[in-house]
N, C-alpha and C positions, 0 to 999 in steps of 0.2 A: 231033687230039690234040696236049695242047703238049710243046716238047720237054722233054727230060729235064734241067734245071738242076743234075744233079750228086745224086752219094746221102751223107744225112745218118744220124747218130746222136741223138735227144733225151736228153740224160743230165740230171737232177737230185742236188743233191743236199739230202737232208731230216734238217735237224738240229734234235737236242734243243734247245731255247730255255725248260726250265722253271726252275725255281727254281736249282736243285741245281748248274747248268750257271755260272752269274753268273762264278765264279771261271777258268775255262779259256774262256770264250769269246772273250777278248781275244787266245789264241794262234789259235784259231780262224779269227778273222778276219785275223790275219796270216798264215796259211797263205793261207786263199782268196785272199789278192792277191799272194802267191807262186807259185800256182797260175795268177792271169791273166796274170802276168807271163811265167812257162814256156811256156803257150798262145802268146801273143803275138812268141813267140821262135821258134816250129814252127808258120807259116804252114799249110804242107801238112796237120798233125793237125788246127789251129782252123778249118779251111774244112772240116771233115766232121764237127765236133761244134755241137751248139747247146746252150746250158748254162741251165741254171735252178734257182735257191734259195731252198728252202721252209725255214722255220723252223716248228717247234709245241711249245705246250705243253698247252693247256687246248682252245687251238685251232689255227687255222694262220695266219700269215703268208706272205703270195709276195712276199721278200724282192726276189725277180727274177724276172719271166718268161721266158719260155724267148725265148735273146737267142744273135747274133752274139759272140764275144766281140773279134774282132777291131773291131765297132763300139760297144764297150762302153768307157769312159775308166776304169770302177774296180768292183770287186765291191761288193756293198750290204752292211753292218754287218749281224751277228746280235747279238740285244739279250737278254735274258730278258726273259721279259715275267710270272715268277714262276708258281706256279701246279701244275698237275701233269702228268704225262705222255701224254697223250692219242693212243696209237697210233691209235685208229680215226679220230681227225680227219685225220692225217694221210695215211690209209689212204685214209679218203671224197676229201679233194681229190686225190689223187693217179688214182684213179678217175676224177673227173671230167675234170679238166685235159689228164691223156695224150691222151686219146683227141679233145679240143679241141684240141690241139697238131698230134698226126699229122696230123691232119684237114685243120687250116690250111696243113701244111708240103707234104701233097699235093695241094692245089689252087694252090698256088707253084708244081708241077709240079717238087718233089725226090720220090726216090726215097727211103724213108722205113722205116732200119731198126728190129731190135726196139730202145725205149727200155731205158735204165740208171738205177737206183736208187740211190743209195750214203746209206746209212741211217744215222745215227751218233744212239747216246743212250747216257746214261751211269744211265739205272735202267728199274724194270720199271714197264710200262704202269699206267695206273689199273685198279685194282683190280672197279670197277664197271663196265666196259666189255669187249661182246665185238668183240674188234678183228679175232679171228681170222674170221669170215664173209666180212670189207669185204676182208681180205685175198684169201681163196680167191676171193673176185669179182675183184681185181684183176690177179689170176696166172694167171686161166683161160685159159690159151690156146686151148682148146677152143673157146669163144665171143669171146673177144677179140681170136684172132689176135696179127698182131704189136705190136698196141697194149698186151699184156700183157707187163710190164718183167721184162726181170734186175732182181734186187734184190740189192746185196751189203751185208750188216751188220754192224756193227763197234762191238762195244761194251763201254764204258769205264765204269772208277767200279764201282757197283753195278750194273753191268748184270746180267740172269740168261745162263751158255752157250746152254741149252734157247731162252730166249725169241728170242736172236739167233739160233740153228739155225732157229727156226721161221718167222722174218721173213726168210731167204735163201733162193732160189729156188733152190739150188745148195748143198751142203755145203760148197762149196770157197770158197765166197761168202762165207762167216762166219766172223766173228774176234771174239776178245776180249782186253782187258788183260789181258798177266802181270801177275797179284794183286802187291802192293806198289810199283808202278810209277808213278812219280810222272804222276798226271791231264795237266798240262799238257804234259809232254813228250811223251805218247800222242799228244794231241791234234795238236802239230806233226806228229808219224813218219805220224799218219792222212792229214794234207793234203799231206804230201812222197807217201805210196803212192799217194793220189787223185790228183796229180799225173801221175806215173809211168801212171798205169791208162788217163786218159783222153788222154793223148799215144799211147800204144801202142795204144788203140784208133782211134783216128782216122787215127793212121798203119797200122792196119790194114787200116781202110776204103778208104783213097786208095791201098791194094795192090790191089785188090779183093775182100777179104776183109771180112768180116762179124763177126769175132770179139771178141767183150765180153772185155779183159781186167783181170782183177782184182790189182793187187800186194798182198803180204802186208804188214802193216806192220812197223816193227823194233818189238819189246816187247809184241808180240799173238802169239796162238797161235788155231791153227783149233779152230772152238767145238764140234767135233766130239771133239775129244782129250779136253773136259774135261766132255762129259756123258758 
């Protein structure tokens, strides 16, 4: 048996990239290279996290594969690519992928905890799609074991409470903008909290602990309070 090269987290994270999004994704991606930069500054957090960014609208983009980030020179730009909100696509490749990823990361011979989802859209799904199936297949732990992710969602603009409540594995997992609150500044307080979350988690792992931590953002409230 080979040895044990150390225990990891696979975290994604999968953002709206539809139409609606064009306007705030420019903070977006100045968060996520704030974010690489925070990682790259707590060595001990980024050697227990492996990071990957999906974008979707209509469909999905892998923005990035699930990557080192300490051998990463820069986070990849999310773009709109127009269009509409397609939770199940997102849903279907996230199905797929995890479970391709774990796969790879324990035959590298790591120790391979449960993955992290961090979901961010700022409206409700397409209208003509059940996304909710792709989901309860994604989250079954029953059959999936620990390839079945934390999901924590947070969501801005038009999001619906209910919908974000329904897409977090976790009540405590789900956030949404305080209504009047300016879109783009949400959008920084989400990748400063993402920040905070996947530092604290990675330095939990390298405690030996195992625990998915979620931070709340500044100008969101749990989506629980407000269905």
């Amino acid at each position: 048996m080979a040895d044990n090269r150390g225990n990891l987290i696979p975290m994604y994270v999968v953002a709206d990239e539809s139409g609606s999004m064009t306007p705030v994704l420019g903070e977006l991606n100045a968060g996520l290279a704030s974010l690489h930069r925070a990682l790259l500054a707590e060595p001990m957090a980024a050697a227990k996290v492996r990071f990957s960014v999906l974008g979707f609208s209509n469909g999905v983009d892998v923005r990035m594969s699930l990557a080192d980030l300490r051998q990463e020179d820069e986070l990849p730009v999310l773009t709109s690519t127009g269009g509409g909100t397609s939770y199940r696509a997102a849903f279907t490749a996230l199905l797929t992928r995890i479970l391709q990823d774990v796969q790879e990361l324990k035959r590298a011979g790591y120790t391979v905890y449960r993955p992290a989802v961090f979901f961010l859209s700022d409206g409700q799904p397409n209208s003509n799609e059940d996304w909710a199936s792709v989901h309860r297949q994604l989250t079954d732990r029953s059959r999936r074991d620990v390839v079945a992710p934390n999901i924590a969602a947070f969501g801005i603009g038009a999001a619906d409470a209910s919908t974000i409540l329904n897409v977090a594995t976790d009540q405590n997992y789900a956030f949404v903008q305080i209504p009047g609150a300016d879109i783009g500044a949400a959008i920084t307080k989400f990748c400063s909290a993402l920040t905070t979350s996947i530092v604290a988690s990675g330095m939990s792992l390298a405690a030996g602990n195992a625990e998915l931590v979620v931070d709340k953002p500044e100008g969101f409230r749990m989506a629980i309070d407000v269905v």
